[in-house]
N, CA, C and O atoms as a Maestro MAE file, in Angstrom:
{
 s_m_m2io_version
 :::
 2.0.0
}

f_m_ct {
 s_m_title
 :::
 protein
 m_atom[272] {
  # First column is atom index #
  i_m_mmod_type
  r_m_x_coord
  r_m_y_coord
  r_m_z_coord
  i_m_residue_number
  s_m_chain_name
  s_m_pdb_residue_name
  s_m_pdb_atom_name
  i_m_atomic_number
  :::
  1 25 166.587 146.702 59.774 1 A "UNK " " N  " 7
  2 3 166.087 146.229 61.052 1 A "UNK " " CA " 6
  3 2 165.468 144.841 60.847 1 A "UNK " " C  " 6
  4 15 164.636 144.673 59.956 1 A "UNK " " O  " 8
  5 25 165.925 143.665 61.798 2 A "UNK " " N  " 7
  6 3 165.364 142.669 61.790 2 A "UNK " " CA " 6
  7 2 164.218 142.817 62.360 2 A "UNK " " C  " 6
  8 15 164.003 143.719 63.169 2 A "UNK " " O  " 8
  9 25 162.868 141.467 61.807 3 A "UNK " " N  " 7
  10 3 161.934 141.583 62.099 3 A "UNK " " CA " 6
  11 2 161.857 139.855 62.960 3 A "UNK " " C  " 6
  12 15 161.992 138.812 62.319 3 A "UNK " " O  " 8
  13 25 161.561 139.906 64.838 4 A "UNK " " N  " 7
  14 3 161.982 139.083 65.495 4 A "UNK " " CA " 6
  15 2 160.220 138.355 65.387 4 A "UNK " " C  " 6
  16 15 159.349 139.027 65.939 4 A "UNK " " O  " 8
  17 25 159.748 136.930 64.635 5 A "UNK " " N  " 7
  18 3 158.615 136.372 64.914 5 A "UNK " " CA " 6
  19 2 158.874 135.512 66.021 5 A "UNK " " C  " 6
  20 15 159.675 134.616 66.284 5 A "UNK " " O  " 8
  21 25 157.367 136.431 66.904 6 A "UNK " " N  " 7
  22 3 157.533 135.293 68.610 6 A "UNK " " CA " 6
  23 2 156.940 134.881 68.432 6 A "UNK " " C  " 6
  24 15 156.562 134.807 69.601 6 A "UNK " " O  " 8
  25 25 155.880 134.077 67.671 7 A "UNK " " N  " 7
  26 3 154.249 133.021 67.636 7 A "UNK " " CA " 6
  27 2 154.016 132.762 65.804 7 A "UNK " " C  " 6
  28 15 154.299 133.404 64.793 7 A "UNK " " O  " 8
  29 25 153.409 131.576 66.080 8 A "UNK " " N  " 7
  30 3 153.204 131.222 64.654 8 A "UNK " " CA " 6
  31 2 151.478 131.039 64.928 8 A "UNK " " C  " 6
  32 15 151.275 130.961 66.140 8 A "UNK " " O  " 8
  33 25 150.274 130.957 64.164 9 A "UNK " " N  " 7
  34 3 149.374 130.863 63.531 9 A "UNK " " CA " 6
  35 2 148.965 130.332 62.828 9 A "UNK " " C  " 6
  36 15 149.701 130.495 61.855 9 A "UNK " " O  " 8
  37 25 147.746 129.345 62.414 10 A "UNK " " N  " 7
  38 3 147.257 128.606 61.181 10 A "UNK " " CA " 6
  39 2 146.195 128.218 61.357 10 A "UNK " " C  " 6
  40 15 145.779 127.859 62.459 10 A "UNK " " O  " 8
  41 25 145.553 128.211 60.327 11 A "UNK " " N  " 7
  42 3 144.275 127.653 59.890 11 A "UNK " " CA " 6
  43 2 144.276 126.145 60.415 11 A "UNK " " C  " 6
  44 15 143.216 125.538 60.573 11 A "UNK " " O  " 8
  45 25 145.056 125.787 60.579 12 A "UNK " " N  " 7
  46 3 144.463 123.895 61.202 12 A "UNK " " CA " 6
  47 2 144.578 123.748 62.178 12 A "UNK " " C  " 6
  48 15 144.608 122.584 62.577 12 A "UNK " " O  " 8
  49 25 144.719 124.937 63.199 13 A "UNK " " N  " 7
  50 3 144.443 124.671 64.326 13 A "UNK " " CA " 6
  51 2 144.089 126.427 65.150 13 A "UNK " " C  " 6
  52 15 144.781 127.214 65.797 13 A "UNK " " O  " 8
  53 25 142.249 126.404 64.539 14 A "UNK " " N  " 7
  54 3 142.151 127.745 64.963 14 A "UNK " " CA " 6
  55 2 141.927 127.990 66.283 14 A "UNK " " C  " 6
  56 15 141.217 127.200 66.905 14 A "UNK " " O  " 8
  57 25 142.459 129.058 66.897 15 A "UNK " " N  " 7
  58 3 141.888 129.407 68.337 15 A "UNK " " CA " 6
  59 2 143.835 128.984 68.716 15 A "UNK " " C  " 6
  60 15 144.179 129.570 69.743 15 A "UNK " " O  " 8
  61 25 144.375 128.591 68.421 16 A "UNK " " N  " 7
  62 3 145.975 128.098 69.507 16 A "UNK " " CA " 6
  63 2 146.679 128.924 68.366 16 A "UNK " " C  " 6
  64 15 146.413 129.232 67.204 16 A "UNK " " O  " 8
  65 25 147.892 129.170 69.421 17 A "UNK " " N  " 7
  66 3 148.936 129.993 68.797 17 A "UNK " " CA " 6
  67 2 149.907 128.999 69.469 17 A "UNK " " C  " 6
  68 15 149.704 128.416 70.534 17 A "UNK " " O  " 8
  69 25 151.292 128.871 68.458 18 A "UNK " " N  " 7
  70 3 152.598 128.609 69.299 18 A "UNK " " CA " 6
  71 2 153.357 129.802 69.232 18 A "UNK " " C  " 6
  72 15 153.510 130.704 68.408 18 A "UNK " " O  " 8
  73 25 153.845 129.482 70.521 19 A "UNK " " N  " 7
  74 3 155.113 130.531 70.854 19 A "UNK " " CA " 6
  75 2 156.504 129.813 70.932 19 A "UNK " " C  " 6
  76 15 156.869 128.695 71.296 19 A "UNK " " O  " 8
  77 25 157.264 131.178 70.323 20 A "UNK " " N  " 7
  78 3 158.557 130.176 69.841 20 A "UNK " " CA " 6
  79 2 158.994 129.875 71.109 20 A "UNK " " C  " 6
  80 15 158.806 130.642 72.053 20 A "UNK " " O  " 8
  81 25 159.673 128.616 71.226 21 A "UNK " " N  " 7
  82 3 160.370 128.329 72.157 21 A "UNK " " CA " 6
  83 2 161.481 128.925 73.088 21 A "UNK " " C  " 6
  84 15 161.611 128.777 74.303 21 A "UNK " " O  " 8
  85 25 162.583 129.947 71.821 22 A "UNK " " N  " 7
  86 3 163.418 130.853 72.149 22 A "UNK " " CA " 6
  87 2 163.343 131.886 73.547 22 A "UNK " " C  " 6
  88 15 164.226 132.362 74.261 22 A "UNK " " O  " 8
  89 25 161.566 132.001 73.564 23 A "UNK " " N  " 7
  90 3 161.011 133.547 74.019 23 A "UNK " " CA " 6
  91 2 160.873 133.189 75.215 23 A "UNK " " C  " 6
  92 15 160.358 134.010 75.973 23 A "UNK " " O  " 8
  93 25 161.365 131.609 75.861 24 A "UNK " " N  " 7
  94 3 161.127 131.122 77.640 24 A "UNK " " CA " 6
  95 2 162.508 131.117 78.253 24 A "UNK " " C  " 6
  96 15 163.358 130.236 78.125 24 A "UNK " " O  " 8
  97 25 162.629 132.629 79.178 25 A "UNK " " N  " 7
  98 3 163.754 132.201 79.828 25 A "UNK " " CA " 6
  99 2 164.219 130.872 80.537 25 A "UNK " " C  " 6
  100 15 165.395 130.871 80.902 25 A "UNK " " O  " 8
  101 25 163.583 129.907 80.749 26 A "UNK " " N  " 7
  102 3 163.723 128.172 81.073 26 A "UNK " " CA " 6
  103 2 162.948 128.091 80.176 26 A "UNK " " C  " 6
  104 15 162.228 129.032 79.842 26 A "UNK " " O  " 8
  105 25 162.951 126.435 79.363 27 A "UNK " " N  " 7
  106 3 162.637 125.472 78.680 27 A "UNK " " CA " 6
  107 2 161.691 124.816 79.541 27 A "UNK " " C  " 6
  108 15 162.169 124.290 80.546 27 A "UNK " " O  " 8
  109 25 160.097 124.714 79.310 28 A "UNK " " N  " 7
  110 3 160.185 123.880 80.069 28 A "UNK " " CA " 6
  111 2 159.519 122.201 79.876 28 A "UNK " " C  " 6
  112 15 159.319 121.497 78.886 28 A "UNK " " O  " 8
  113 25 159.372 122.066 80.909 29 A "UNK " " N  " 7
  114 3 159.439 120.304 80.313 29 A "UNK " " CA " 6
  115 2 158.089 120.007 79.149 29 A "UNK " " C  " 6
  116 15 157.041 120.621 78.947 29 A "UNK " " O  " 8
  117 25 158.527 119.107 78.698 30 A "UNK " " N  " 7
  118 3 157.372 119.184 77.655 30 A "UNK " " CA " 6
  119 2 155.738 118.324 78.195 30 A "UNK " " C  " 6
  120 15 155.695 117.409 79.017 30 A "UNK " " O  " 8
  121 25 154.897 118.743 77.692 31 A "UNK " " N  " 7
  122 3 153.866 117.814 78.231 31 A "UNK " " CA " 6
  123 2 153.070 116.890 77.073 31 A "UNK " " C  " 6
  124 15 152.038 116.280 77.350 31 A "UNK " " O  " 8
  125 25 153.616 116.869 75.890 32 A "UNK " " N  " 7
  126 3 152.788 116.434 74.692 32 A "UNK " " CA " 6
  127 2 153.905 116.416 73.802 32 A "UNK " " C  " 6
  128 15 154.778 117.279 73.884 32 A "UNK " " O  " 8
  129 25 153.960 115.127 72.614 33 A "UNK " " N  " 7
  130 3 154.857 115.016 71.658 33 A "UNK " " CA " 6
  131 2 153.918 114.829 70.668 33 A "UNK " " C  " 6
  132 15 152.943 114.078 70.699 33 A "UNK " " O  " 8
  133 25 154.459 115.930 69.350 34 A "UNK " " N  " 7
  134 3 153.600 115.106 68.132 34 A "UNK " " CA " 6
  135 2 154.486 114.373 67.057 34 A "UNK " " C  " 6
  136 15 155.680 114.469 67.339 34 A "UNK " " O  " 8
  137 25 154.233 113.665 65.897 35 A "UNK " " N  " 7
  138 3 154.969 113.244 65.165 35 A "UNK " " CA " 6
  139 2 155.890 111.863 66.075 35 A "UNK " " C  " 6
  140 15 157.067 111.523 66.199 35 A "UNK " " O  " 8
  141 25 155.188 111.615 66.330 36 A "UNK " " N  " 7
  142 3 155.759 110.303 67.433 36 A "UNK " " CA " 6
  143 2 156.054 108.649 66.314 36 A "UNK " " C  " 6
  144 15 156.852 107.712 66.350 36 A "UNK " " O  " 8
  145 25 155.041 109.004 65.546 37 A "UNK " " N  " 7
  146 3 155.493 108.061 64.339 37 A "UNK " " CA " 6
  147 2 156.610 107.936 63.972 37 A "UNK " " C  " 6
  148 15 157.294 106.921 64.104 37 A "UNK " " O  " 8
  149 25 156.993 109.161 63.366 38 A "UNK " " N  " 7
  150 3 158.601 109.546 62.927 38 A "UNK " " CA " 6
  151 2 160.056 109.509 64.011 38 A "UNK " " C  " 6
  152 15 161.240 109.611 63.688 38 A "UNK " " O  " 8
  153 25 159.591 109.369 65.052 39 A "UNK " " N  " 7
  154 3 160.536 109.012 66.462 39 A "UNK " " CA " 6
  155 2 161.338 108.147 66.512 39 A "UNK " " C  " 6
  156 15 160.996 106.966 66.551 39 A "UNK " " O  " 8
  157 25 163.262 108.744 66.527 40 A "UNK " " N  " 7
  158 3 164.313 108.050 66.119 40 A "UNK " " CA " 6
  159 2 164.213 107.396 67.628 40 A "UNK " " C  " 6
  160 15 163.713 107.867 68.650 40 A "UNK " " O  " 8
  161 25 165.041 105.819 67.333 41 A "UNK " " N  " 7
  162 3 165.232 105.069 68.586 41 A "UNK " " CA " 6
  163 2 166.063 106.240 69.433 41 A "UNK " " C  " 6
  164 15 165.308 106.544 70.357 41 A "UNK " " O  " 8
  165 25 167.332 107.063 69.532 42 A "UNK " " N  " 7
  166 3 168.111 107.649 69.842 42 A "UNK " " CA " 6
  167 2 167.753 108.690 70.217 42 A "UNK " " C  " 6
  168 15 168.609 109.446 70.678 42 A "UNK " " O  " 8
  169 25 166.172 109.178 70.156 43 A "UNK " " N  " 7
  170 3 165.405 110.007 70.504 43 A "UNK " " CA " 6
  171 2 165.113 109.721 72.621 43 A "UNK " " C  " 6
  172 15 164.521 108.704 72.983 43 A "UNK " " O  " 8
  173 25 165.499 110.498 73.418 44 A "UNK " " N  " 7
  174 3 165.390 110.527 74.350 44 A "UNK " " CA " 6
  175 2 163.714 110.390 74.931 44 A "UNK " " C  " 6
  176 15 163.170 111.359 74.403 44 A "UNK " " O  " 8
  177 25 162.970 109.871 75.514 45 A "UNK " " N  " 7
  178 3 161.810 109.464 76.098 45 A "UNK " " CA " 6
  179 2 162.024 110.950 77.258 45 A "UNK " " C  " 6
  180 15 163.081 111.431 77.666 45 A "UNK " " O  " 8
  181 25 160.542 111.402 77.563 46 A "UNK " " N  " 7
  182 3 160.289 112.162 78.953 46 A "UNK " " CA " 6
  183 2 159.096 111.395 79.214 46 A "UNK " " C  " 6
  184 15 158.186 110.890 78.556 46 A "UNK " " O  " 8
  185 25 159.554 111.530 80.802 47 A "UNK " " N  " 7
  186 3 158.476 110.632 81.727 47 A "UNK " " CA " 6
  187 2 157.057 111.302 81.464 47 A "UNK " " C  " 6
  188 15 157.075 112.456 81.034 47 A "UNK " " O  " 8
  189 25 155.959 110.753 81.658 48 A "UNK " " N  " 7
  190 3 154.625 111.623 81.811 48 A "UNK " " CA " 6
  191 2 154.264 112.165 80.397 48 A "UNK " " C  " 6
  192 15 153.138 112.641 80.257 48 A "UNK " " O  " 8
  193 25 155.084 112.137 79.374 49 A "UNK " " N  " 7
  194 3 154.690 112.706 77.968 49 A "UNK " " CA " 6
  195 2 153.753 112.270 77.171 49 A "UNK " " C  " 6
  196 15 154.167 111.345 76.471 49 A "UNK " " O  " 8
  197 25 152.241 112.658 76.911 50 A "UNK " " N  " 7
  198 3 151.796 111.969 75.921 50 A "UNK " " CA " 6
  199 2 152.479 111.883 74.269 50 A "UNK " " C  " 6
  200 15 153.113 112.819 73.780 50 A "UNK " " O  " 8
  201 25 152.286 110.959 73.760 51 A "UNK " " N  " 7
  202 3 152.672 110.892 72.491 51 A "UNK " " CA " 6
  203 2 151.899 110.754 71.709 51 A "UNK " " C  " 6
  204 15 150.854 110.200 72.052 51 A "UNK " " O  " 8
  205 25 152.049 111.157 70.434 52 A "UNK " " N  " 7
  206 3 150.515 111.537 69.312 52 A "UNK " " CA " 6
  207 2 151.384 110.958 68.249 52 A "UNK " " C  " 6
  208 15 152.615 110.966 68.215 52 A "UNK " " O  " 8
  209 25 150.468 110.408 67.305 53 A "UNK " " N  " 7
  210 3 151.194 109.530 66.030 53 A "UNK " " CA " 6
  211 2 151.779 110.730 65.267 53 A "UNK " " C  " 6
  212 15 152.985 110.970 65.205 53 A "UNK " " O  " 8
  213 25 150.995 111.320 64.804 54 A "UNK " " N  " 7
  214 3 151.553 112.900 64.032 54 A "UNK " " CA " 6
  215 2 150.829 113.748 64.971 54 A "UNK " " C  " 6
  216 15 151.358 113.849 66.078 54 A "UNK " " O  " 8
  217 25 149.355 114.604 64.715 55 A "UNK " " N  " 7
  218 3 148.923 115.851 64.826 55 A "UNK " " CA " 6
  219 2 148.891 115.795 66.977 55 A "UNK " " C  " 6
  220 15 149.232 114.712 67.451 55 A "UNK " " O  " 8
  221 25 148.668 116.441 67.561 56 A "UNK " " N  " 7
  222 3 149.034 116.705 68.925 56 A "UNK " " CA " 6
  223 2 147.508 117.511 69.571 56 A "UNK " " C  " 6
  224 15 147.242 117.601 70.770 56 A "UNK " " O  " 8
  225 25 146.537 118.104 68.285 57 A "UNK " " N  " 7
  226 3 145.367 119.015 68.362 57 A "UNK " " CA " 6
  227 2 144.305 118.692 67.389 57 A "UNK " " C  " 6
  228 15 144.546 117.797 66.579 57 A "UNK " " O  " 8
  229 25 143.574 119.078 67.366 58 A "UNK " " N  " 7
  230 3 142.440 118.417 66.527 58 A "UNK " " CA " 6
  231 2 141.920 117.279 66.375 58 A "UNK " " C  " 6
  232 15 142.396 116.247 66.847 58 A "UNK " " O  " 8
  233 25 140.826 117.356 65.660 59 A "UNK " " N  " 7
  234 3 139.903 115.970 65.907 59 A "UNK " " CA " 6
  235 2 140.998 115.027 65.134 59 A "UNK " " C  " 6
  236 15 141.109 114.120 65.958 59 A "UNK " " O  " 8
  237 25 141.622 114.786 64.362 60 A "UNK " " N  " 7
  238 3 142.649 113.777 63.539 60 A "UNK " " CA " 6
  239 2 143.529 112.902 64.487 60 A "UNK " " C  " 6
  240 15 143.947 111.761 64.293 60 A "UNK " " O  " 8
  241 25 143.744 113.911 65.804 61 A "UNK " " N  " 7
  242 3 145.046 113.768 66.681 61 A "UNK " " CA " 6
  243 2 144.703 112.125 66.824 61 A "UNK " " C  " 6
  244 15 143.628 111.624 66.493 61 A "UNK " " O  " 8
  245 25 145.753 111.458 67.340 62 A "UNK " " N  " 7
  246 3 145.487 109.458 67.323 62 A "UNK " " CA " 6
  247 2 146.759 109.543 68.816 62 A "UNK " " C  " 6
  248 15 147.720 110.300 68.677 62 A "UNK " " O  " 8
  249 25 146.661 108.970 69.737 63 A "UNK " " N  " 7
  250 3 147.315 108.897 70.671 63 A "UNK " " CA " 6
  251 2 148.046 107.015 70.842 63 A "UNK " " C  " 6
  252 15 147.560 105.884 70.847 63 A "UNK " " O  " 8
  253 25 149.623 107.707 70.975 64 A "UNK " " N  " 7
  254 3 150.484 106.307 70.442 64 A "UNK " " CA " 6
  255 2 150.472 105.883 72.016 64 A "UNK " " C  " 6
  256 15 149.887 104.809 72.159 64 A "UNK " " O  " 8
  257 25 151.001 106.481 73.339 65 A "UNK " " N  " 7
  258 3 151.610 106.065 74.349 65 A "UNK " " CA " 6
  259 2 150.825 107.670 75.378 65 A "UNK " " C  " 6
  260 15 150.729 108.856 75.063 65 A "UNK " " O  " 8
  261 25 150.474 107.013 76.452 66 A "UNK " " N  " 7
  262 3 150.320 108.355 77.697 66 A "UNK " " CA " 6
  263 2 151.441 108.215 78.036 66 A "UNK " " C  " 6
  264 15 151.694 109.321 78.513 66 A "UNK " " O  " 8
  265 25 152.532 107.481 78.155 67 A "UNK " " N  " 7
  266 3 153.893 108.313 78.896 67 A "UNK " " CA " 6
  267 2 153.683 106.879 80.193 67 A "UNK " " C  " 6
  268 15 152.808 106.084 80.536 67 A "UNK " " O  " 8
  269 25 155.031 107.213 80.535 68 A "UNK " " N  " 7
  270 3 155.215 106.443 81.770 68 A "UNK " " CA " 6
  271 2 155.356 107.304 83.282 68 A "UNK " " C  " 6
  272 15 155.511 106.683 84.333 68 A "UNK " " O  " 8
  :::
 }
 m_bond[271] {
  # First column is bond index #
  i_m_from
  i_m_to
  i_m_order
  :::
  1 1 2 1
  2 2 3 1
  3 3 4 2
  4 3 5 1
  5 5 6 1
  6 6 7 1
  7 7 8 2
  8 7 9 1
  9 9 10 1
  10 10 11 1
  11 11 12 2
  12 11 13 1
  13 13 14 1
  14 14 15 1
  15 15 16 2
  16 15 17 1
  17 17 18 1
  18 18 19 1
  19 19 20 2
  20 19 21 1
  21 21 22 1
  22 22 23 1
  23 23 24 2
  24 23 25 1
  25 25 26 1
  26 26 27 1
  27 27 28 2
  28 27 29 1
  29 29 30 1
  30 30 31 1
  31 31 32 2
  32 31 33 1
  33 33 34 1
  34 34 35 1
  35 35 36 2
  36 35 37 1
  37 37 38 1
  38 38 39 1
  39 39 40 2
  40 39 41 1
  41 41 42 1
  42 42 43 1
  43 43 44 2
  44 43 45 1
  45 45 46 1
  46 46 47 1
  47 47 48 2
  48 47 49 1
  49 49 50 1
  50 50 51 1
  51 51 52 2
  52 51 53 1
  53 53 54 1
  54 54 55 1
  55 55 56 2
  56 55 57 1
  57 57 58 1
  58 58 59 1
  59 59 60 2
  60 59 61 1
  61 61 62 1
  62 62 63 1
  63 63 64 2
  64 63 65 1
  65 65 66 1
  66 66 67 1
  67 67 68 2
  68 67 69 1
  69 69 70 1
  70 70 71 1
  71 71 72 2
  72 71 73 1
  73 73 74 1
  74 74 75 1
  75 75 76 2
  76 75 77 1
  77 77 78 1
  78 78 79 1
  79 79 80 2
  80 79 81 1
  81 81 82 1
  82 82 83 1
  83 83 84 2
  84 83 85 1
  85 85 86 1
  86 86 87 1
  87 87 88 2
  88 87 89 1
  89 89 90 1
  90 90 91 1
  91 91 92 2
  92 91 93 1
  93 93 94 1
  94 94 95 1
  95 95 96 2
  96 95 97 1
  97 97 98 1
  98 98 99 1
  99 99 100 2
  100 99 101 1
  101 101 102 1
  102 102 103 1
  103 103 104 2
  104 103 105 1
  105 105 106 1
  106 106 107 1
  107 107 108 2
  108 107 109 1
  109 109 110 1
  110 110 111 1
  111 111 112 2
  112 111 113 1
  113 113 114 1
  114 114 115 1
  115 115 116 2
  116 115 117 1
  117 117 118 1
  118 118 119 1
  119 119 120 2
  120 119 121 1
  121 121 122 1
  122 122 123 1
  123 123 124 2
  124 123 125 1
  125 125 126 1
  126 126 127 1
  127 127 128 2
  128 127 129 1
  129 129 130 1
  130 130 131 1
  131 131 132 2
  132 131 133 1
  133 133 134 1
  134 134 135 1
  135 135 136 2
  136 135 137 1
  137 137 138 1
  138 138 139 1
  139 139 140 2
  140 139 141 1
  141 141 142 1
  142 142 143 1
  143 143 144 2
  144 143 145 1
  145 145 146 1
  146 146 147 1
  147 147 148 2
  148 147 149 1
  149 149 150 1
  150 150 151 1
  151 151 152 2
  152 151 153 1
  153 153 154 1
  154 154 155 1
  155 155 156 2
  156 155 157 1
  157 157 158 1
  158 158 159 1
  159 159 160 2
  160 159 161 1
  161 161 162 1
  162 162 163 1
  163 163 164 2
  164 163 165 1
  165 165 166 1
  166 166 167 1
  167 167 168 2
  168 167 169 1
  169 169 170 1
  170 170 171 1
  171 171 172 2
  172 171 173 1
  173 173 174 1
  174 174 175 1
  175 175 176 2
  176 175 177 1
  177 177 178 1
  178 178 179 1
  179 179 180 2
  180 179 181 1
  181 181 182 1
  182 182 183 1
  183 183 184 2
  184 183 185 1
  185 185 186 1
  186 186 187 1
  187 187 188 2
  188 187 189 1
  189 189 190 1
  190 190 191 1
  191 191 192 2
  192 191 193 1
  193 193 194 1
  194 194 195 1
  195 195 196 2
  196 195 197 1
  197 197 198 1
  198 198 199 1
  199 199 200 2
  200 199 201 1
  201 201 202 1
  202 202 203 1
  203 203 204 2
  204 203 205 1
  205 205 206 1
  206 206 207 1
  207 207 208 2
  208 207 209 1
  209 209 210 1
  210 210 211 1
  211 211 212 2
  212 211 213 1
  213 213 214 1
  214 214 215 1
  215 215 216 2
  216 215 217 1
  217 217 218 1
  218 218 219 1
  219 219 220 2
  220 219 221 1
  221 221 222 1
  222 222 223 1
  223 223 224 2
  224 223 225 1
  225 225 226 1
  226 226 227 1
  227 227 228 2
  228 227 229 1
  229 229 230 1
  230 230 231 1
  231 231 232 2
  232 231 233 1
  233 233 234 1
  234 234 235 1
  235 235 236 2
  236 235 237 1
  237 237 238 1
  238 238 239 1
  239 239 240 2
  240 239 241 1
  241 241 242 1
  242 242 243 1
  243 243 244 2
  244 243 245 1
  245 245 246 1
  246 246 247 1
  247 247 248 2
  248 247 249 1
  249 249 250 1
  250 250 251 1
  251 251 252 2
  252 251 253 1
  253 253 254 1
  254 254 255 1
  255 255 256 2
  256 255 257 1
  257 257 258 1
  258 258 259 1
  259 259 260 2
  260 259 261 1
  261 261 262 1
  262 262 263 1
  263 263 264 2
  264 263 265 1
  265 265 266 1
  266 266 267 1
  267 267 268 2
  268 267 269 1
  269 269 270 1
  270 270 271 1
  271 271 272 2
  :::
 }
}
């Protein structure tokens, strides 16, 4: 029997859980990007998205762009 993980957990960001993406019958739009540093030109932009250099939570988080 497979064992199906719906949420991940961690110490660097206590109190939030992610949930896998898989588990939303719609996708939905995103409201926050992290790792925005690493962001290929060919990488599609969403309107309204904040963007975070890397981390997206915690005191570290550094904000690149609020979005257009």
């Amino acid at each position: 029997m497979a064992i199906l993980k719906l949420k991940s957990e961690t110490a660097a960001y206590p109190g939030k859980v992610v949930v896998k993406m898989g588990m939303m019958p719609r996708i939905p739009q995103p409201e926050m990007e992290g790792f925005g540093l690493h962001r290929y030109e060919w990488q599609g932009a969403h309107q309204g998205v904040q963007i975070y250099k890397i981390k997206w939570a915690g005191p570290e988080k550094e904000l690149m762009s609020k979005g257009s």
